[in-house]
Backbone bond lengths (Angstrom), bond angles and torsions (degrees), N, CA, C in turn:
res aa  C-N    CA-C-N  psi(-1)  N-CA   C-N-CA  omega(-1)  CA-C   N-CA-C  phi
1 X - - - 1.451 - - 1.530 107.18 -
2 X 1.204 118.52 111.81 1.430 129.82 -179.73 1.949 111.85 -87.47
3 X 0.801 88.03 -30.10 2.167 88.76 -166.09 1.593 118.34 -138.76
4 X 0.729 113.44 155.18 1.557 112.81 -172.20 1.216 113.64 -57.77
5 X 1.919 101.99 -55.88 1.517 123.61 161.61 1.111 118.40 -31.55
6 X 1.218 131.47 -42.78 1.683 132.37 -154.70 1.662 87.36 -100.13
7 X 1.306 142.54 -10.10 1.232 136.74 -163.44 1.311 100.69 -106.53
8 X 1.215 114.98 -36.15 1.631 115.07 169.93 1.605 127.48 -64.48
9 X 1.843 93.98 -38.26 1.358 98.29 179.75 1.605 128.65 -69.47
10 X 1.413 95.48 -11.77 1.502 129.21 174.98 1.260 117.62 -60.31
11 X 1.981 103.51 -54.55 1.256 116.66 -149.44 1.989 127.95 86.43
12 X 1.888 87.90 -2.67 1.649 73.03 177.16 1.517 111.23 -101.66
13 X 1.375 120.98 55.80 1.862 108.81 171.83 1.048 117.30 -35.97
14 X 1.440 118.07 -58.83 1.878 122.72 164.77 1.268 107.36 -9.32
15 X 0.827 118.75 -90.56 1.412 136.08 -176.54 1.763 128.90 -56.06
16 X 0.865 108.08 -36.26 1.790 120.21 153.15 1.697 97.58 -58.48
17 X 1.253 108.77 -62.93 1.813 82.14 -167.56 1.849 110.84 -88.99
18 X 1.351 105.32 11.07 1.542 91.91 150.04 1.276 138.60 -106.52
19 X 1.763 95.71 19.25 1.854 113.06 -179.04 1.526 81.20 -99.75
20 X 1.150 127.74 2.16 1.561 102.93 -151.64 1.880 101.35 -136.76
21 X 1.282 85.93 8.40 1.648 84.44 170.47 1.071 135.08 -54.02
22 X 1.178 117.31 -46.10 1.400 142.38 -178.66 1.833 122.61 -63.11
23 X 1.368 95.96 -14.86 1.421 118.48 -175.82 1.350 108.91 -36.28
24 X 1.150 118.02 158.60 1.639 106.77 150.33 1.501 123.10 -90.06
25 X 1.309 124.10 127.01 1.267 132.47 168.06 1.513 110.35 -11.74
26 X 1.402 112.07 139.16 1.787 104.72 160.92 1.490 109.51 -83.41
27 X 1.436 126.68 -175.36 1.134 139.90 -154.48 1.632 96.40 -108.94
28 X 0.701 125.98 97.58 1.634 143.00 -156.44 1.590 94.15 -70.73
29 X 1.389 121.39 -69.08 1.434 128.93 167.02 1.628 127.47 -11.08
30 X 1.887 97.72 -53.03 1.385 105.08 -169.41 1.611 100.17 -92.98
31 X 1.274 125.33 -12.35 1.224 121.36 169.13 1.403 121.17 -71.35
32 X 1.075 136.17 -33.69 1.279 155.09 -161.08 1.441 99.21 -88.28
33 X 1.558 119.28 -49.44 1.386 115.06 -176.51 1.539 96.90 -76.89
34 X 1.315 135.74 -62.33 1.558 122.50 -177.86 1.352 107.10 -28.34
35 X 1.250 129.14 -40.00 1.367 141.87 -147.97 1.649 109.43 -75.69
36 X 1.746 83.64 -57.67 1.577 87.92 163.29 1.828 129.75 -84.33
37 X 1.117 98.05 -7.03 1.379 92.05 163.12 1.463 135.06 -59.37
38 X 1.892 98.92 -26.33 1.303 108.11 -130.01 1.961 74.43 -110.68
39 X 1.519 117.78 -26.61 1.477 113.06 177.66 1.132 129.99 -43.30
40 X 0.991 130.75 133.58 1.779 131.10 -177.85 1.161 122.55 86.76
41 X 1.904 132.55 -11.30 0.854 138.56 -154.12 1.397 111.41 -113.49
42 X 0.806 122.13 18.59 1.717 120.09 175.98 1.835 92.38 -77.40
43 X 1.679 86.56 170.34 1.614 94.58 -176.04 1.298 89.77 -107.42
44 X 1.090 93.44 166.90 1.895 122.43 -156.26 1.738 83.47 -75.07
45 X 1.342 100.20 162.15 1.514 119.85 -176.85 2.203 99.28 -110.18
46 X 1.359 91.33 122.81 1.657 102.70 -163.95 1.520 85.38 -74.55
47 X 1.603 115.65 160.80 1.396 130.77 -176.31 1.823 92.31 -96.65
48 X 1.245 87.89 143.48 1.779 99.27 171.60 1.379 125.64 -54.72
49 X 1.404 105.76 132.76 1.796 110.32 -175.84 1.226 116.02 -75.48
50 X 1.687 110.52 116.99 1.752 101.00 176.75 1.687 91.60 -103.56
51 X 1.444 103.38 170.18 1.293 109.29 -160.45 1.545 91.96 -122.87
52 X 1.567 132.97 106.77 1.301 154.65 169.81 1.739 96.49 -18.10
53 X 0.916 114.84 -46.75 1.644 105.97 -157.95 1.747 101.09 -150.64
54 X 1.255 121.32 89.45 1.096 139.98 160.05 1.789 110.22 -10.02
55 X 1.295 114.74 107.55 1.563 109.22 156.45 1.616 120.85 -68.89
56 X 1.299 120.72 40.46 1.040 106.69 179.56 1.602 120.37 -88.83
Protein backbone atom coordinates (compact mmCIF):
# COMPACT_ATOMS: atom_id res chain seq x y z
CA UNK A 1 0.00 0.00 0.00
CA UNK A 2 1.68 3.11 -1.24
CA UNK A 3 -0.96 6.23 -0.60
CA UNK A 4 -3.77 6.91 1.38
CA UNK A 5 -5.73 7.37 -1.92
CA UNK A 6 -5.01 3.98 -3.20
CA UNK A 7 -6.04 2.59 0.37
CA UNK A 8 -9.33 4.11 0.30
CA UNK A 9 -10.03 3.16 -3.15
CA UNK A 10 -9.39 -0.32 -1.96
CA UNK A 11 -11.27 -0.08 1.14
CA UNK A 12 -8.26 -1.14 3.23
CA UNK A 13 -7.82 2.05 5.80
CA UNK A 14 -7.24 -0.74 8.40
CA UNK A 15 -4.42 -1.49 7.03
CA UNK A 16 -2.87 1.86 5.76
CA UNK A 17 -2.89 2.99 9.31
CA UNK A 18 -1.31 -0.17 10.51
CA UNK A 19 1.65 0.23 7.90
CA UNK A 20 1.75 3.57 9.23
CA UNK A 21 1.91 3.39 12.86
CA UNK A 22 5.15 3.81 13.40
CA UNK A 23 5.20 7.11 11.53
CA UNK A 24 6.39 10.04 13.03
CA UNK A 25 3.83 12.31 14.44
CA UNK A 26 3.03 15.52 12.33
CA UNK A 27 3.89 18.84 13.73
CA UNK A 28 0.69 19.71 15.42
CA UNK A 29 1.79 23.51 15.76
CA UNK A 30 2.06 24.08 11.98
CA UNK A 31 -1.19 22.43 11.43
CA UNK A 32 -3.23 24.39 13.62
CA UNK A 33 -1.75 27.64 12.34
CA UNK A 34 -2.42 26.63 8.49
CA UNK A 35 -5.70 25.83 9.91
CA UNK A 36 -6.25 29.03 11.26
CA UNK A 37 -5.04 30.88 8.60
CA UNK A 38 -7.07 29.25 6.25
CA UNK A 39 -10.60 29.94 8.63
CA UNK A 40 -13.03 32.35 7.37
CA UNK A 41 -11.57 32.60 4.08
CA UNK A 42 -13.35 30.75 1.56
CA UNK A 43 -15.10 32.88 -1.11
CA UNK A 44 -18.59 33.58 -0.72
CA UNK A 45 -20.95 31.14 -2.56
CA UNK A 46 -22.67 33.29 -5.70
CA UNK A 47 -26.66 33.14 -5.60
CA UNK A 48 -28.21 31.22 -8.57
CA UNK A 49 -28.71 32.76 -12.06
CA UNK A 50 -32.32 33.27 -13.03
CA UNK A 51 -32.66 34.22 -16.50
CA UNK A 52 -35.13 37.53 -16.92
CA UNK A 53 -37.01 36.05 -19.80
CA UNK A 54 -37.19 32.39 -20.35
CA UNK A 55 -35.84 30.95 -23.79
CA UNK A 56 -38.50 28.83 -23.92
Amino acid sequence: MSTLRHARELGELDQFAKDHEADAPGDEAAFNATLKSMAGKSKAVLEAWTPDAPDD
